[in-house]
N, C-alpha and C positions, 0 to 999 in steps of 0.2 A: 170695057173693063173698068169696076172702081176702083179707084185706089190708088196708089202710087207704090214701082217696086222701083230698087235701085241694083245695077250689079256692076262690081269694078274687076279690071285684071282681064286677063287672058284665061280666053276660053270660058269664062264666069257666063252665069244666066240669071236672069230673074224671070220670076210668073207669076201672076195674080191670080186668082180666081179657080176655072177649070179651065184644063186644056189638055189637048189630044197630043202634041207633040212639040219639040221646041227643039232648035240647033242652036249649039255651040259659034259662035263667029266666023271660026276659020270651015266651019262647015262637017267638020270630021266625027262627031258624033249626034246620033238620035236618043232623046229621052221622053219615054212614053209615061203619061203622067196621068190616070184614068180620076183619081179622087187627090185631095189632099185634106190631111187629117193635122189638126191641132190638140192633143191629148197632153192635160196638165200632168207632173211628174209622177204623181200619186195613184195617177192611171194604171200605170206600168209596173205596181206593186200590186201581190196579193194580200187578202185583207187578213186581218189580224186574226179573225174567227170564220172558218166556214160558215155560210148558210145554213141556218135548222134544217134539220130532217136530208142532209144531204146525202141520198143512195144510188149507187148505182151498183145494180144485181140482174143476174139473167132469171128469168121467168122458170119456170119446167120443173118446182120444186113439189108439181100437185103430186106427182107419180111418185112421191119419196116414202121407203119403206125400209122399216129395220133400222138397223144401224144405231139403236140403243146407245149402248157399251162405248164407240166411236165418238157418237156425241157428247156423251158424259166426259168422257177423257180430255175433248176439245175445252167442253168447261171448266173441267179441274186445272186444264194448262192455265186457262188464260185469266185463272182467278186473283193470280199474285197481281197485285198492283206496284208499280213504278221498273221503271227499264224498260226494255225491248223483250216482245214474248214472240219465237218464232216458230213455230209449228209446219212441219211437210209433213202432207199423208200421199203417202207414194204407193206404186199397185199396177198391175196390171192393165193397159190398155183395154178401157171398156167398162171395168168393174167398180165406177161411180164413185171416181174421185170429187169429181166437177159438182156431181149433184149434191155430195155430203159437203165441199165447202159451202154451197148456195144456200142451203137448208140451212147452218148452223149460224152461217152470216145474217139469213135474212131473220132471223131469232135475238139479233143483237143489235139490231137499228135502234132502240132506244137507250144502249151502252156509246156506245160510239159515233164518233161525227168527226169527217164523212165515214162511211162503210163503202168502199171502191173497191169493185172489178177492174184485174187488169191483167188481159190473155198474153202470156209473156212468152211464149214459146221460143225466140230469138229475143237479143239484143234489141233489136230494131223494134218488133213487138212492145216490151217494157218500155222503152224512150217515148212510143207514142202514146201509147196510154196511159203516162204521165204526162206528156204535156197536154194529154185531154183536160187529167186532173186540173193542169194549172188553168186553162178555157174554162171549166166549170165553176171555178173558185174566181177568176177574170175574166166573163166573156171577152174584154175588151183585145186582151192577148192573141187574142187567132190572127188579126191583120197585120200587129206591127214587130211578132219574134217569131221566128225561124221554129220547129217543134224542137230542136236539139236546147233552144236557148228557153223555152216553155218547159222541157223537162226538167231544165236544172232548175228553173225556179219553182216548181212542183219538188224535188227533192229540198230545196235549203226549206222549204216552208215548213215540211215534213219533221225535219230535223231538230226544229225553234216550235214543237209542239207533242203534246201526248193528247191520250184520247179518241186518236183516228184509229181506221183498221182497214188495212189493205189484204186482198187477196190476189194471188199471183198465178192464176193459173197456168197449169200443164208446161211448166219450168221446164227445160231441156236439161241442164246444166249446172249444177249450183255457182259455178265460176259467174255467172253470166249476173247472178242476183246478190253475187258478194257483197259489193261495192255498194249500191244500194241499202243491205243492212247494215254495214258498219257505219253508213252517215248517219241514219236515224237512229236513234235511240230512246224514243219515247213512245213508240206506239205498239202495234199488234200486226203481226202479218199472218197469215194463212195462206200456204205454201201447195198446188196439188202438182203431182209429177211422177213420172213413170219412173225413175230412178231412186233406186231404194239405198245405194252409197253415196258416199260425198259430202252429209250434212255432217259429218263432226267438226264442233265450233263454230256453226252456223245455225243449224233449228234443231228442233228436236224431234226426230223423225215419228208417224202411227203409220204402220202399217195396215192397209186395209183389204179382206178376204172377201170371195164370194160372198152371196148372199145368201144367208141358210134353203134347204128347198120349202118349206113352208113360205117361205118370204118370197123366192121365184115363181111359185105356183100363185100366191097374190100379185105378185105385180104383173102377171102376165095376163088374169082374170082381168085387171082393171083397167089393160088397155086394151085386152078382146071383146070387152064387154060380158066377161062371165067365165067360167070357169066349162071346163070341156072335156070328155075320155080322153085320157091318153098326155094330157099338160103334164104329171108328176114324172112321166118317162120323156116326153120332152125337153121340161127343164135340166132333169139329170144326165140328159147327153147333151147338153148343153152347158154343162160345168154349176150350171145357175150364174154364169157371168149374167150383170144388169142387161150389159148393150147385146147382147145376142140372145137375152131374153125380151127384154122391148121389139127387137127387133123381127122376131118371130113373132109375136104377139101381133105388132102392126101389119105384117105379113098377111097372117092367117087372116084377120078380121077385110082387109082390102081384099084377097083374093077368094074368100067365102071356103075356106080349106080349115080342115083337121088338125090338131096338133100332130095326128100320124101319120096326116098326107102329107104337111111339110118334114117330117123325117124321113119318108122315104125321096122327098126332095131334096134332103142331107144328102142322103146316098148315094143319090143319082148323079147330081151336082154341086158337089159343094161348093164349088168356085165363082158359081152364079149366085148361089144362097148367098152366100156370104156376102156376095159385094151386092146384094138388094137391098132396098130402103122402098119406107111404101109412100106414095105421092105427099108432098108439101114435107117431107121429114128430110133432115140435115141430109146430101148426099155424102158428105164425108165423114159422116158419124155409123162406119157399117164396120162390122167387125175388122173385113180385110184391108178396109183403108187404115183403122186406124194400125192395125198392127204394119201393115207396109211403114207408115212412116218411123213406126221404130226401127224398122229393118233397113230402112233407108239411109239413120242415124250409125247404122252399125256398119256398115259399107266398107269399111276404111278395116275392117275384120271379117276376111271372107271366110276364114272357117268358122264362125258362128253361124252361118244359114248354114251352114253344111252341117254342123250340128244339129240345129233343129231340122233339116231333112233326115235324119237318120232317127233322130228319138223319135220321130213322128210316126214308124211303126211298132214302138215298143208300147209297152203298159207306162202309165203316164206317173207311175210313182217307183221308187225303188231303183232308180237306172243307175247300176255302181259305173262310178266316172271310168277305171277303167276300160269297160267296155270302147271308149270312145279312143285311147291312148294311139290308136295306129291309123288315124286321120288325119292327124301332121307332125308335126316335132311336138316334145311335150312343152315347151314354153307357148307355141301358138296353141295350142288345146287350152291351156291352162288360162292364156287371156281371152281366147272366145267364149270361157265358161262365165269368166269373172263377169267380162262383159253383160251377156246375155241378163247374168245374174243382176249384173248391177242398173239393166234396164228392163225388169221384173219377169222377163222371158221364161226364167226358171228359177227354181229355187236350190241351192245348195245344203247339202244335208252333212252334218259334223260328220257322219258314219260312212263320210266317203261316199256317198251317191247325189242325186239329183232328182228332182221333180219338174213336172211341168203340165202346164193345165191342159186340158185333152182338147179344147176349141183351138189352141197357141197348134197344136198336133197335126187338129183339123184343116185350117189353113195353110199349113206347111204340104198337108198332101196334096192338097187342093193346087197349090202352086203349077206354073209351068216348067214339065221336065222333073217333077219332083217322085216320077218312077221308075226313075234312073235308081234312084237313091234305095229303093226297095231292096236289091239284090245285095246291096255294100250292106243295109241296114241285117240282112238275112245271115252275111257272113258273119262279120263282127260275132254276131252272138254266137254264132259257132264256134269260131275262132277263138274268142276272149270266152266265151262264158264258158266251157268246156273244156275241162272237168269243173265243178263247180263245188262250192261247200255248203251252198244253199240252193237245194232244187226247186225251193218253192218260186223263189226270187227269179229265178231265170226259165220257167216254167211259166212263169205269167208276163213274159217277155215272149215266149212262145206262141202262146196264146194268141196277147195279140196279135202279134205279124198273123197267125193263119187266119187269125179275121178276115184278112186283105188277100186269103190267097188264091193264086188263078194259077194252075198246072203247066198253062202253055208258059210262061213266063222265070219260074221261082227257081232256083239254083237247087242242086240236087242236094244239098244238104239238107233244104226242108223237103223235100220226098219223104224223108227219112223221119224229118221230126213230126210230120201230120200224125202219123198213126202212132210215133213214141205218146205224144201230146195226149193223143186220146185213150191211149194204152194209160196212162197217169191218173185218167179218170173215168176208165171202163165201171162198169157198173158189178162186175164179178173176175173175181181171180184168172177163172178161165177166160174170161174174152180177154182177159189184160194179155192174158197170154199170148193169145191169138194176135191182138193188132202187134205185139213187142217182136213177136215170128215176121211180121207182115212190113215191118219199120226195119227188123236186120238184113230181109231179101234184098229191101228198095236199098238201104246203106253200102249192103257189101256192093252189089249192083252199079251203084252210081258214084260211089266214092272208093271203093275195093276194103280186101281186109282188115287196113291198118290203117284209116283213117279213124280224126278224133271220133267224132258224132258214131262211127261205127261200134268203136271201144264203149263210148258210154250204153249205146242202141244192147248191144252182147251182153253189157254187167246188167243192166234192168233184166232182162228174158233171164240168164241165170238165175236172178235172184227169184222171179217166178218158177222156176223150176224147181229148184227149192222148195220152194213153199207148196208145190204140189205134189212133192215125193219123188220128183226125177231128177237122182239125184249124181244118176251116170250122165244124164245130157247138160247138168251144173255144171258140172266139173268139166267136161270138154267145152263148155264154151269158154269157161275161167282159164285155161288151160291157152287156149286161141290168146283170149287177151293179153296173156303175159307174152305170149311170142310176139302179138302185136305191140305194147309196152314198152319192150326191147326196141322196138324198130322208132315208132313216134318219140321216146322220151327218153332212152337211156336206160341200162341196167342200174342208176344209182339214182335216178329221177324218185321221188316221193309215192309219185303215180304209179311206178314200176313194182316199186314196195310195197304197196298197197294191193295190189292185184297180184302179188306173191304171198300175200299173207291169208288174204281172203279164200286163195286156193289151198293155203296150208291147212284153213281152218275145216275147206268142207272136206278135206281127206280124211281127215281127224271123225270129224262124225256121221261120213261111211265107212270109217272102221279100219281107214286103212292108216294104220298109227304109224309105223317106218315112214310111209311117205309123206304124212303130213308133219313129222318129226323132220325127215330133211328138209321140207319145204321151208318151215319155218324158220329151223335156224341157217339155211343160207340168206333167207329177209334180213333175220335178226343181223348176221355178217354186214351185209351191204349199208343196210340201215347205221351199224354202228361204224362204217368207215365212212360215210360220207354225210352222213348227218349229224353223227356224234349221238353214243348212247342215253344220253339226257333227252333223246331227241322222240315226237309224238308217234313217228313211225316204230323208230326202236323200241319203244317199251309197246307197243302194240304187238311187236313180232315177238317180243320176249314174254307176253302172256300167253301166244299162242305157243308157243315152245313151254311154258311151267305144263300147260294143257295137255299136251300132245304126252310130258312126262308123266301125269298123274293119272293119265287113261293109261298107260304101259304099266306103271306101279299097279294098278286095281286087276289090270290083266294077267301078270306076273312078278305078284308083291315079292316071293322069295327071289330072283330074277332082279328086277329092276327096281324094287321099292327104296332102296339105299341108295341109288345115284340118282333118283330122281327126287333124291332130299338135298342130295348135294350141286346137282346143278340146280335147282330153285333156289337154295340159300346166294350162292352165287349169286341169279338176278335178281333175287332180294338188294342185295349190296348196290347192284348197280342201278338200280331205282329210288333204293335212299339216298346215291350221292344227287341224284337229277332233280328229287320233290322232294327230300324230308321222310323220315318217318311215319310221316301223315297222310304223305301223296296217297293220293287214290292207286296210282300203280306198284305203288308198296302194300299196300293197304290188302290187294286183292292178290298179292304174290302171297303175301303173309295167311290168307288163308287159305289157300293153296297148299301150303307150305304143312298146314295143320294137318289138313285130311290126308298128304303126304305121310305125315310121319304117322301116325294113325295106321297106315295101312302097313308102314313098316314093323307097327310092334311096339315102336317109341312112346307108349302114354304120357310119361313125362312130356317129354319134349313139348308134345303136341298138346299137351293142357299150358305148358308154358308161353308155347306161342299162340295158344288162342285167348289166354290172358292179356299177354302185350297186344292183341289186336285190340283188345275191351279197352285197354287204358289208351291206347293211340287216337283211335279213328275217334272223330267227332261225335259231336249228338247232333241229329238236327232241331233247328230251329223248330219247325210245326210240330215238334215231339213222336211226328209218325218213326219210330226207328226199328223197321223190320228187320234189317241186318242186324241189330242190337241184340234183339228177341233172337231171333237163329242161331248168334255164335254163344248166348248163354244157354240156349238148350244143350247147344254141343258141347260146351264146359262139362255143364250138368252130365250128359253122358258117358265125354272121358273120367268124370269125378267118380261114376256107378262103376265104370268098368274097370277102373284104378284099383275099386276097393276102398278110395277115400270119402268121406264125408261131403255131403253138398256144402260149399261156403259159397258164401256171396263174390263176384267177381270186381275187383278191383277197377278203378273208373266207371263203374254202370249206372 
């Protein structure tokens, strides 16, 4: 050994040189000593200026497509100079978040220095890919601080400078990256992450969408090596999400297949699709992994996968939140929505409904056990959508469930809606008729007379009948329904109202006026005691009552034409206390009212009230005003029949 060491005191040691090991005096401890290092103070510090050209970026930005608009807005952000610019583009697992910050980064290497990656997913994540930053900027730091004591000195450096740009990728949490932007306040961050809340007073959130299908149909060419029949229907059941378009793309070119033979691959299996990747490609870059790990995040909210198992047989736009209200208490509804939402799962719609991307669907059905879920998803729409006030909306929620449907399995509710479904878009009046016959057997059948879906299956076929001139087999099925009515909803129910009036109305025009006269005004009764006459049922049932009057006055003007002035004036009143003078159900009582008196004899009268309709009712905007044109012909012709002079009408 050269040299001379000295050690005093108890338990003390010295050592020279290199050595392997060394004891304490009294014998009670070992200390294993492999190098010893002498680093002057200045070692231990990072330097005042990064190294030139200092990057660190991930590769894989040759496949970058699109994403114009996106890029531009990155630049618009980070144009202001001086402060902290923080930018999150948040988005759906898959839909190239990672690649649009790598593109826009690797575009700015000669803005910035350094330009650092760093995969921040957890806490733990951020800490080390900072203290890489400090190793990069110190080699010397990797042997002699701890990474916890490397990150901080990676942060204070941060802090005592502008000019750098960090990226943060695939952030969990904004909690997690707070602390970090409130130290620094001189640089640029670029933020990607599946959570689209949480950044207020933190960055300033881009949302980032699909890739248009022109742009999926390109990138999918670029990594099959060429474009191929059948990629435009591909991509589009594909959402055009990036990663489950690469993914396919790699797919097809390794296995020497189709764009059509991997969709019937979709079909077959989508649970293998999905979680495939084609040799040397990232294994945990496949659609199902990555969305598992969102789901993984959500854990702690189990009715959110329970949610997404259920929208997963519906159409993947338009799903009114209701639908979902009887899946658990509405506060847990309410925060598995928010959730989902706020980990890009789905999107929330102001109109009270929801979206969701049709791969997020795909994988949910894919799942295991996840056709359990089928039958609860089959009810639900029964149950909540039914009766509805848009058929379109929940008609294409129909839809798709019978995409998926297999007879041995499907709850007899949809027995019933197969043939309604297709009866919605038979190709002629009479087949509609046919499958609506063929939808109320399977109903009444497997669910009996008074169920809902039954009541709706019976109003469609009516209304067919109708429209084909039977108009005795109308009225008996409207007839059914109101008895059924009674029983599912109540004599005072809205629904109940409604299928009283409808039948009032088709009495009226079979002729049979008494009874469409009672019908209506016992509607109008109930309507106005438990809705209140201002109410949409009531004054529905009170036009079909002015109706029912003015067909009896035209039948026997000396007879009835004088109290069928006097009760319309009547629902006159009671319509102008509900809308105004203006309301539309004034409006149309009022003329009513005209041809009424008209038929009594009254010329006056009834040029008087077809003046205050002129002066009342609006004009429309487009100028198309055909009701305008009709009640000044009718002026004009009470004016001839008067004996008065044509004059111009007042408001026209």
């Amino acid at each position: 050994m050269s040299g001379s060491v000295e050690a005093s005191g108890d338990g003390s040691i010295a050592a020279g040189g290199s050595i392997r090991q060394a004891l304490t005096g009294d014998g009670a401890v070992a200390h294993y000593v492999e190098t010893s290092l002498t680093l002057p103070p200045e070692a231990l510090e990072l330097p005042p200026e990064a190294p030139s050209n200092m990057v660190n970026l991930p590769g894989g930005t040759g496949l970058f497509i699109g994403r114009e608009r996106e890029l531009a807005r990155l630049d618009a952000a980070f144009e202001d100079a001086g402060g902290v610019v923080v930018q999150a583009v948040h988005g759906l697992g898959g839909i190239g978040k990672s690649t649009l910050a790598a593109k826009w980064a690797a575009g700015r290497t000669g803005s910035y220095n350094p330009v650092w990656w760093i995969t921040a997913g957890t806490p733990d994540d951020l800490e080390s890919g900072l203290a890489d930053l400090a190793v990069a900027l110190q080699p010397a730091l990797r042997d002699v601080l701890s990474p916890q004591a490397r990150s901080e000195q990676a942060v204070r450096w941060l802090a005592e400078r502008e000019g750098w740009l960090l990226v943060l990728d695939n952030v969990s949490d904004p909690a997690d990256v707070r602390q970090l932007l409130g130290r620094t306040t001189g640089g640029r961050f670029l933020i990607t992450t599946r959570r689209a809340s949480g950044w207020h007073g933190i960055a300033e959130p881009l949302s980032l969408d699909v890739l248009e299908p022109p742009q999926a149909v390109e990138l999918f060419g670029r990594i099959n090596g060429g474009t191929a029949d059948g990629v435009e229907e591909l991509c589009a059941e594909l959402g055009c999400l990036p990663l489950a378009v690469e993914q396919a793309a790699a797919y097809c070119a390794e296995a020497r297949i189709t764009p059509g033979a991997y969709r019937e691959l979709l079909a077959r299996r989508p649970e293998r699709v999905f979680a495939s990747s084609a040799e040397g490609a990232d294994g945990e870059q496949t659609v199902a992994r990555v969305w598992r790990v969102t789901m993984d995040r959500l854990a702690d909210t189990p009715v959110a996968e329970r949610v997404l198992r259920v929208i997963a047989w519906w159409a993947p736009d338009g799903i009114p939140r209701a639908y979902l209200e009887p899946l658990a208490d509405a506060p847990d509804v309410t925060e598995a929505l928010r959730r989902l939402a706020a980990h890009s799962m789905i999107s929330l719609r102001e109109d009270g409904t929801l979206s969701v991307h049709r791969l997020v669907q795909a994988v949910a059905r894919a799942a295991e056990g996840a056709e359990e879920t089928y039958d609860e998803a089959a009810r639900l729409l029964v149950e909540q959508g039914l009766p509805c006030e848009d058929d379109a909306v929940w008609i294409s929620h129909v839809a798709n469930l019978i995409g998926y449907f297999d007879m041995g399995r499907t709850p007899p509710e949809i027995w019933a809606l197969v043939p309604m479904y297709f009866g919605d878009h038979a190709p002629s009046p009479h087949e509609a008729r046919e499958r609506y016959e063929q939808a109320l057997e399977r109903a009444e059948g497997a669910l009996g007379p008074r169920s809902r879906i039954t009541v709706v299956v019976r109003r469609r076929l009516a209304d067919c009948c109708w429209v084909a001139g039977d108009h005795d087999r109308a009225a008996r099925l409207l007839s059914k329904n109101l008895t059924a009515a009674y029983v599912l909803f109540g004599h005072k129910a809205p629904e109940t109202i409604e299928t009283g009036t409808a039948l009032a109305r088709l009495k009226l025009q079979r002729g049979d006026l008494g009874g469409g006269l009672a019908q209506a005004r016992v509607n109008a009764q109930h309507a106005e005691r438990t809705l209140g006459e201002g109410s949409a049922e009531a004054l529905r049932a009170h036009a079909v009552v002015a109706e029912a009057w003015r067909l009896k006055a035209r039948a026997k003007p000396k007879r009835s034409a004088r109290p069928a002035v006097t009760e319309i004036e009547r629902l006159l009143e009671k319509a102008v206390r509900a809308q105004g003078e203006a309301g539309e159900a004034a409006l149309h009582l009022m003329w009513t009212l005209g041809e009424v008196r008209e038929t009594a004899g009254d010329l006056a009268g009834a040029i008087r009230v077809t003046e205050e309709y002129l002066h009342r009712r609006p004009v429309p905007d487009d100028g198309a005003d055909t009701q305008g044109l009709l009640a000044r012909e009718r002026l004009d012709g009470l004016l001839r029949k008067a004996g008065e002079p044509d004059a111009p009408a007042d408001g026209g």
